[in-house]
N, C-alpha and C positions, 0 to 999 in steps of 0.2 A: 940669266935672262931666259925668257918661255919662249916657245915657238906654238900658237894656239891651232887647231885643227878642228874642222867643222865636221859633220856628219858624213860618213864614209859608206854606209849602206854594205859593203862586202866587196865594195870595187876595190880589190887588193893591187891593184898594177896603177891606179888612181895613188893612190898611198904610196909605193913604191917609189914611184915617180915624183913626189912632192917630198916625198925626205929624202931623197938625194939630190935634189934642186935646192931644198933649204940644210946640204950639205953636212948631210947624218952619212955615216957609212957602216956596216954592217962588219959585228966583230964579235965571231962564233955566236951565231943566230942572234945577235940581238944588235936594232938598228942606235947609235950613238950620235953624240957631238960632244967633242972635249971641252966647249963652253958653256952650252945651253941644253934645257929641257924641255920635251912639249908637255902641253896640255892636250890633251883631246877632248872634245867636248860632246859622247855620246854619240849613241844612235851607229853603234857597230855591224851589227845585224840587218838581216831582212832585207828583201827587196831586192841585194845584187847576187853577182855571181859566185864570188869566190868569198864570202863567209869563214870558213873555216882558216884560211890562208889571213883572213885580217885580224882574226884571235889570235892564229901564231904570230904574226909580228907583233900588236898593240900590247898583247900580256906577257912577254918577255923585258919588253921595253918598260913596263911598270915593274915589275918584278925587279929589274935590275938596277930602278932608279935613274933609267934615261926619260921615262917618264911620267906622267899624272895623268889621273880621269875623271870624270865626271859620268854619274847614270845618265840613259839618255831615255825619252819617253819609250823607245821601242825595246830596252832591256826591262824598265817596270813590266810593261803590257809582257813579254815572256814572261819573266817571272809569274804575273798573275795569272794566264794561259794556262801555268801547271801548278795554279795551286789551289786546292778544291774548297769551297765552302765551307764553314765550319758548319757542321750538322747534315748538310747535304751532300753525300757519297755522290758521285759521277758529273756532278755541277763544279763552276772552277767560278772565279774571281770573274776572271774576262772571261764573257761565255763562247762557245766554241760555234758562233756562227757562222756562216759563208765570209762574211766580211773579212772576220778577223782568223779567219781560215787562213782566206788568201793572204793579208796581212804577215802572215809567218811564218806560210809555205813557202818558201826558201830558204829558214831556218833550219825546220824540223828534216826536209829533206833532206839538206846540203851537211848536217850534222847524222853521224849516230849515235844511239840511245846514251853512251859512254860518253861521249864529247858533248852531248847538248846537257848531259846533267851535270858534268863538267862546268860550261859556262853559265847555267843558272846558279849554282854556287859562286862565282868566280862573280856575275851581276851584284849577290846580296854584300859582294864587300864594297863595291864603287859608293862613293861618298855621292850626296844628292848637292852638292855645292863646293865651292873651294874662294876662300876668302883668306887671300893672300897677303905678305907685305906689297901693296903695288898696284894689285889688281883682285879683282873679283871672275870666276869664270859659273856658268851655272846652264842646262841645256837650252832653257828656253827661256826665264823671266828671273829675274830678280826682285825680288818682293819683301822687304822687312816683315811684315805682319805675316805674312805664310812661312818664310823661315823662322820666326820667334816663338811658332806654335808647333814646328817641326822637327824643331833643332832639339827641343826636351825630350820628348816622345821617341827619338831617335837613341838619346842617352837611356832612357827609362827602360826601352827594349832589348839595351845593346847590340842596335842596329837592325837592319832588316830579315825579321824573325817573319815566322808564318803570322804571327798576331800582327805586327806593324804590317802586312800586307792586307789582311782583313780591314783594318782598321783605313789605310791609303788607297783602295782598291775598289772597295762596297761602296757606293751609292748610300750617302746617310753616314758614315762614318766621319769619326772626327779627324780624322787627315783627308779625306777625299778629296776636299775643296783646296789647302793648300798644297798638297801635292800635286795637283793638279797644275796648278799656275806655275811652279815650280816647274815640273817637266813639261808641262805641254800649253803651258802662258793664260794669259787675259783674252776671254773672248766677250763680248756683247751679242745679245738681239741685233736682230736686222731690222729696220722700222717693217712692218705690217704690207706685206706684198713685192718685197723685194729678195732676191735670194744669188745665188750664186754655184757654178759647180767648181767642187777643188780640183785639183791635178788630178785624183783618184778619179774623176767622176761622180760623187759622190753630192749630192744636192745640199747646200748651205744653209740656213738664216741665222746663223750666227756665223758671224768674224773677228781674226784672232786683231788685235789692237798696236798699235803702238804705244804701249804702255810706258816708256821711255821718257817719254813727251807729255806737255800739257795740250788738253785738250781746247784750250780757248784757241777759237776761231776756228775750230777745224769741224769737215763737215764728215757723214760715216765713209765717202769715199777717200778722203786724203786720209783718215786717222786708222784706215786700215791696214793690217800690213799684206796687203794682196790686192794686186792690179784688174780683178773682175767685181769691185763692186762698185754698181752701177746706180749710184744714189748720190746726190750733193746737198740730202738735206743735213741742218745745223745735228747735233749730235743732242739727244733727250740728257735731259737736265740730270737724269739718274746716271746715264754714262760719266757725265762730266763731273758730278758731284763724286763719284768712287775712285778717280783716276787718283795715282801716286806716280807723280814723273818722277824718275831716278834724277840725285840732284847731278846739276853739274857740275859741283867741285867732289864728289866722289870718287872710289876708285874708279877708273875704268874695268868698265864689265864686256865679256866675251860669252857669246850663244852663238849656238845654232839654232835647226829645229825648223825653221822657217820657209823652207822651198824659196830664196831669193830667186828671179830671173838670171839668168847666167851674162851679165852685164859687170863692166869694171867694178871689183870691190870698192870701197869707200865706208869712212865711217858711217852711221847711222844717227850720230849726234858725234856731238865734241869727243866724247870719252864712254860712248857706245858701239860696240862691233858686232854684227850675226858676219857667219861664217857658211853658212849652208847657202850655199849656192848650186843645188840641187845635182850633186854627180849623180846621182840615180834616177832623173829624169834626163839625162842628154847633157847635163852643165859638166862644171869641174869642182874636183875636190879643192877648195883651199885654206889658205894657213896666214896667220897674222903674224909676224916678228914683233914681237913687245921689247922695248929695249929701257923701258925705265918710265917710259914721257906720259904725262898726264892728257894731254891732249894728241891724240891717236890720227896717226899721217896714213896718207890713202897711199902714199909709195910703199908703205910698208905690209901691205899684202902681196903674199905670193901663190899662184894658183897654176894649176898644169893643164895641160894645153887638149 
């Protein structure tokens, strides 16, 4: 059985603290459970404090078979950070602007030059999905058609090579788009004068979906998954026309990714779970106990305090 883990940001005492609550114990550095394995689901990096201390637990605990991972959007974006243009010397994938400066600056500092090339290697092995007997875990969306177009290109490179990052990374390239949805979900247009600022501050017109769901009946403010937008017109017929609700006699699927408000977990649908309950803005890190059931119980999250 899994124990699933949301985006951790580098709050290593966050972490700590939730596997020995969901009664892992630490044995010669690497944290266990004589019955169960977690999942993590990305986004180890950035933004906290102790970064380096959440590599040494996470990668020993893969290493050893206590447990699994998934890429998360904030290990692609490293990886593309340092990886330069094909043709263009000193230009990189994701360009080195103030934004995404600040974005990573608690990476590059909190690491040195030997440990952060370290974990960029250690990012190009994490698998971009996990499609289990049981369950499905994936950072942000589960998509058939993006994983169908990913999943070959993935074999064809064996794995993430500097080419597959050209290719998932550049604007115009043939994975951009499904790698995109993959690690960092379904977003839509805003209608025409409406917008929003995210958690960063960072001004909107586009918002990320509940892609999960169908969208009959629902207007851009309920079908989004973010409590600042301020519109209840019906959704354009192009939104609604593109939607793929995850069914629901499917596995059950596990993400993060998503900045939830720091309010009681609960599924998201019958047999949908996000996990990100944003330790890195003020919430808590938490974790889902899967214990076999197809339709997923709201006692069964555990989260630290």
């Amino acid at each position: 059985m899994y124990d699933l883990i949301g985006d951790i940001h580098g709050h290593s005492d966050h972490l700590e603290q939730l596997l020995c609550k969901l009664g892992y114990q630490r044995s010669q550095g690497v944290y266990r459970h004589p019955e169960r394995q977690v999942i993590f689901l990305g986004d180890f990096i950035d933004r906290g404090p102790k970064i380096r201390q959440v590599l040494e637990t996470v990668r020993p605990m893969i290493d050893e078979g206590a447990a699994l991972a998934v890429m998360g959007n904030h290990e692609l974006n490293a990886l593309a950070y340092h990886t330069e243009k094909p043709g263009s010397p000193g230009e990189f994938l994701r360009p080195h602007t103030p934004k995404n400066e600040k974005q990573i600056w608690q990476t590059v500092t909190q690491l040195n030059p030997g440990e952060l090339r370290e974990a960029l290697e250690w990012f190009r092995t994490l698998p971009l999905w996990l499609d289990l007997p049981g369950l499905r875990a994936v950072h942000a969306c589960w998509c058939e058609p993006a994983i169908s177009v990913v999943a070959p290109e993935l074999e064809r490179h064996q794995g993430i090579t500097p080419e597959f990052l050209h290719s998932a990374c550049g604007e115009g390239g043939k994975l951009f788009a499904p790698v995109e949805t993959v690690l960092k979900g379904k977003e839509v247009p805003l209608p025409v004068g409406v917008s929003f600022q995210d958690r960063d501050g960072h001004a909107r017109t586009r918002t990320r979906i509940r892609w999960y769901l169908s969208p009959k009946g629902h207007s851009y403010r309920s079908y989004a998954l973010t409590d600042e937008i301020a519109s209840d017109r019906p959704l354009e017929s192009a939104v609604a026309d593109a939607a793929e609700p995850y069914p629901s006699d499917a596995k059950p699927v596990f993400f993060g990714h998503y900045w939830l408000a720091p309010n009681r977990p609960q599924p998201l649908a019958r047999n949908v779970a996000c996990l990100d309950y944003s330790v890195a803005k003020g919430g808590f890190l938490c974790a889902y106990r899967w214990n076999g059931e197809q339709e997923l119980d709201r006692n069964n999250f555990v989260w630290t305090t």
